[in-house]
N, C-alpha and C positions, 0 to 999 in steps of 0.2 A: 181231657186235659186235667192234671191233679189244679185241686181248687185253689191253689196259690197262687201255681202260675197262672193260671186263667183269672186272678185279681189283678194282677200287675200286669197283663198284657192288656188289660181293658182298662185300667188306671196311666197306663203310659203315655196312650197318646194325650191324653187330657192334660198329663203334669206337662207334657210339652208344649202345648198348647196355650197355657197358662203362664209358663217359663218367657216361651217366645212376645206373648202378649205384655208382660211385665218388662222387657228388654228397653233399654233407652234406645233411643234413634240413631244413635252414634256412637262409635266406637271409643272416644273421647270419653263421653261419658260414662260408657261401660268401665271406665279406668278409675271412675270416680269427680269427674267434674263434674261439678252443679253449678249452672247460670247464678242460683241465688249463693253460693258458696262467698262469701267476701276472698279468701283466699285464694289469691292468681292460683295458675299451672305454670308451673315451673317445665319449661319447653329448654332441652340440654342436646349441644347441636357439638360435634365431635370435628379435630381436624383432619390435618393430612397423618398417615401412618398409624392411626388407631381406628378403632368401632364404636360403635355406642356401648358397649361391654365396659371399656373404659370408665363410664360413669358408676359401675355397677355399687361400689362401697357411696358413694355420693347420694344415689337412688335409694336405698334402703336408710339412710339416713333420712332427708326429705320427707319419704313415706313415713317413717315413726313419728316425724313429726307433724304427720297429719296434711300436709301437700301435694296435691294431684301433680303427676311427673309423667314428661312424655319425651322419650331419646331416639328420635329417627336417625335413620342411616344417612347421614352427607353424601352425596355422589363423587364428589370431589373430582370432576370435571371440568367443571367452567365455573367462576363468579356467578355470570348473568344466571346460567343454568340452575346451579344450586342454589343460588338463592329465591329464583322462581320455584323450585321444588320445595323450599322452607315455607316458603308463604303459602303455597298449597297445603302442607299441614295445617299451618295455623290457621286455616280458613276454617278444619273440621274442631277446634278448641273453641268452647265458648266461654264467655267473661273473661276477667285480664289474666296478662300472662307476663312471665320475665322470662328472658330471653336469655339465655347464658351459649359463651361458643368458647372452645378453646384452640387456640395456633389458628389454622388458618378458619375455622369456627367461626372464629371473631368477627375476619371478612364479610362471611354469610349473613352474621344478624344484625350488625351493622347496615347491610344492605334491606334484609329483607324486612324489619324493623320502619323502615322511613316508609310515612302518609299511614301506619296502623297504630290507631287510637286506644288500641286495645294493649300494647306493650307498655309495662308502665315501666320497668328498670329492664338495662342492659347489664350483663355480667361476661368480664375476659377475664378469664384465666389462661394465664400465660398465654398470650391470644393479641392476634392484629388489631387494630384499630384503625382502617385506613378513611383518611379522605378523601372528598370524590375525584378521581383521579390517578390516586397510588393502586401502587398492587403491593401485595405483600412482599412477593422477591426484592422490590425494591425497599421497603421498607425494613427486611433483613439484613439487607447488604447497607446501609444507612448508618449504620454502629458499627464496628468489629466485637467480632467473641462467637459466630457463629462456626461449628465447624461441620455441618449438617453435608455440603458441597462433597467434604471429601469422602462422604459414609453411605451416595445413593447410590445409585446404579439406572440409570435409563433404559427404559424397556419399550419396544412400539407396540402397540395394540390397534384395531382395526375401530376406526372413525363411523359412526351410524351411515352416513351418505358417503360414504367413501374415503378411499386415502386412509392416513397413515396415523395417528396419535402418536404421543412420545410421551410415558408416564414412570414414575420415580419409586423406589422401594430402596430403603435402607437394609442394607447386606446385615445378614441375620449375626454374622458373626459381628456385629461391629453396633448393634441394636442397643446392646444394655448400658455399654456406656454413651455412646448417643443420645440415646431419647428417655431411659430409663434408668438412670446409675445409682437411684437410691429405692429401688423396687428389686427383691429379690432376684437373683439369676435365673433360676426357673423360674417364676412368674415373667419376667422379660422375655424368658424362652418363648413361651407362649404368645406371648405379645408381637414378638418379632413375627414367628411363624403366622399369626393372624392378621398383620397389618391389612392396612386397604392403600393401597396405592395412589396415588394424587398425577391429577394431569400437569404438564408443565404450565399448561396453557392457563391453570384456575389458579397458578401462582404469580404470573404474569399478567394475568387479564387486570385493567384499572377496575377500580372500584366505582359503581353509579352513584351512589348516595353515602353517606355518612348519618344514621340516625342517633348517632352520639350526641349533636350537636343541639338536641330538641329532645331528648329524653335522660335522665338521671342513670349517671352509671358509675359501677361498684369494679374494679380489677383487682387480679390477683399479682403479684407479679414473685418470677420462680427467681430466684437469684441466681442458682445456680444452673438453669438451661444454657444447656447448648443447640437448641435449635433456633432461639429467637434470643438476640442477645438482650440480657433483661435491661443494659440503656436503654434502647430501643423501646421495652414492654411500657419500663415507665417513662419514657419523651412521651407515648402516645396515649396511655394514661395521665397526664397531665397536661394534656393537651387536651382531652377531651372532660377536663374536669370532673374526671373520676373520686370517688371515693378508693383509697390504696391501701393493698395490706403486702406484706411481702413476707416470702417465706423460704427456708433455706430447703429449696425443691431442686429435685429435675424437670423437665418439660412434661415430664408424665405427672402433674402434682396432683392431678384429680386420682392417679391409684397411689401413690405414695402418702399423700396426705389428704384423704375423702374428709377428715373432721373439720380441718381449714377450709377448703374447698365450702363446706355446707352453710360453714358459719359465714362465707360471703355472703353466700345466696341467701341464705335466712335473714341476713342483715338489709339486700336488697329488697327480697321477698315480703320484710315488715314494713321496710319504709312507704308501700304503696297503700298502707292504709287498708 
């Protein structure tokens, strides 16, 4: 074997070994959180008809500014469901965390926020606020200004135990001015084409907890949405004595305006000390 390679191939297993040995115990960590870090994790929960992609100018923001960030995929299923799956992440995050959700997002952390000690601020961006008992459908239909009803399309998908689901995807041709009208048309394109699709059921399902009511929270609210009518964004922002900034958005405000969006969460993100 020439003597190089036969350094590196006796050197290899050992740098791995060493690699693996220096590895934090969690994947969280691996992301950059440290128990001793004062600076929460910033945990960014997406809603119906977007992905965590969504956050992407949001996340690079955050990160420069020296904040561990973590954007799981919502299932966007059921309330109960997804917000059990939220809390499951948060179990793998150590030291505090703010909690950020947008549209139906809101729902989720809301929920999955209540009895954890470790969330110190809530953040909605353009995002539900329900308490224990509403659902968001209901909470849209609350205001007029939404016209989200005439832009989906109902599609059934197959239920894990059986039967039928019945889940929502806004018609790609009708996507930019929908959900996105101040986000380039091909960036929309893409957006439309990648959406993730929402159960009816996680629109309808009532909400268990309310953790607004016992935690400090910051909202955005988009003025110019047409998915969530922004009376509504702010009745429930002030209702839950939020801190409010308001912005001339579409519902998509975290890709149309990632700088506002940051500076809520930075504003959140400080105030926890």
């Amino acid at each position: 074997m020439h003597p190089t390679r036969r350094t590196l191939a006796l050197a290899l297993p050992v740098a791995l070994t060493a690699l693996v040995g220096a590895a934090p115990a969690s994947g969280t960590a691996a992301a950059g959180t440290d128990r001793h870090d004062p600076r929460p994790t910033i945990v960014l929960v997406h809603g119906a008809f977007a992905d965590a992609s969504s956050w992407s100018g949001t996340i690079r923001r955050l990160q420069h500014a020296g904040y561990p960030v973590l954007a799981p995929a919502n299932p966007l299923r059921g309330l109960a469901a997804d917000t059990a799956y939220l809390r499951g992440v948060l179990a793998t995050v150590d030291g505090p965390v703010v909690l950020v959700g947008h549209s139906y997002g809101g729902a989720v952390i809301s929920g999955a926020a209540v009895g954890d000690s470790r969330v110190k601020a809530l953040v909605y961006i353009a995002a539900f606020a329900p308490d224990k008992g509403e659902s968001a459908a209901e909470l849209a239909a609350r205001f007029p200004g939404s016209t989200l009803g005439d832009t989906v399309n109902p599609q059934p998908y197959p239920l894990p135990g059986g039967g039928t689901g019945t889940e929502l995807v806004i018609e790609q041709a009708r996507f930019h001015q929908q959900f996105a009208a101040d986000v380039p048309a091909a960036d929309a394109a893409v957006m439309a084409a990648a959406q993730r699709p929402v159960a009816t059921a996680a629109l309808e399902e009532k909400a268990g907890g309310a953790a607004w009511k016992t935690i400090p929270s910051w909202a955005l609210i988009a003025t110019a949405d047409k998915n969530i009518p922004p009376a509504a964004e702010r009745w429930m922002a002030r209702r839950a004595g939020s801190q409010i900034t308001e912005a001339d958005a579409s519902h998509a405000v975290a890709v149309s305006r990632p700088a506002v969006v940051t500076h809520v969460i930075l504003a959140a993100a400080r105030a926890t000390g």
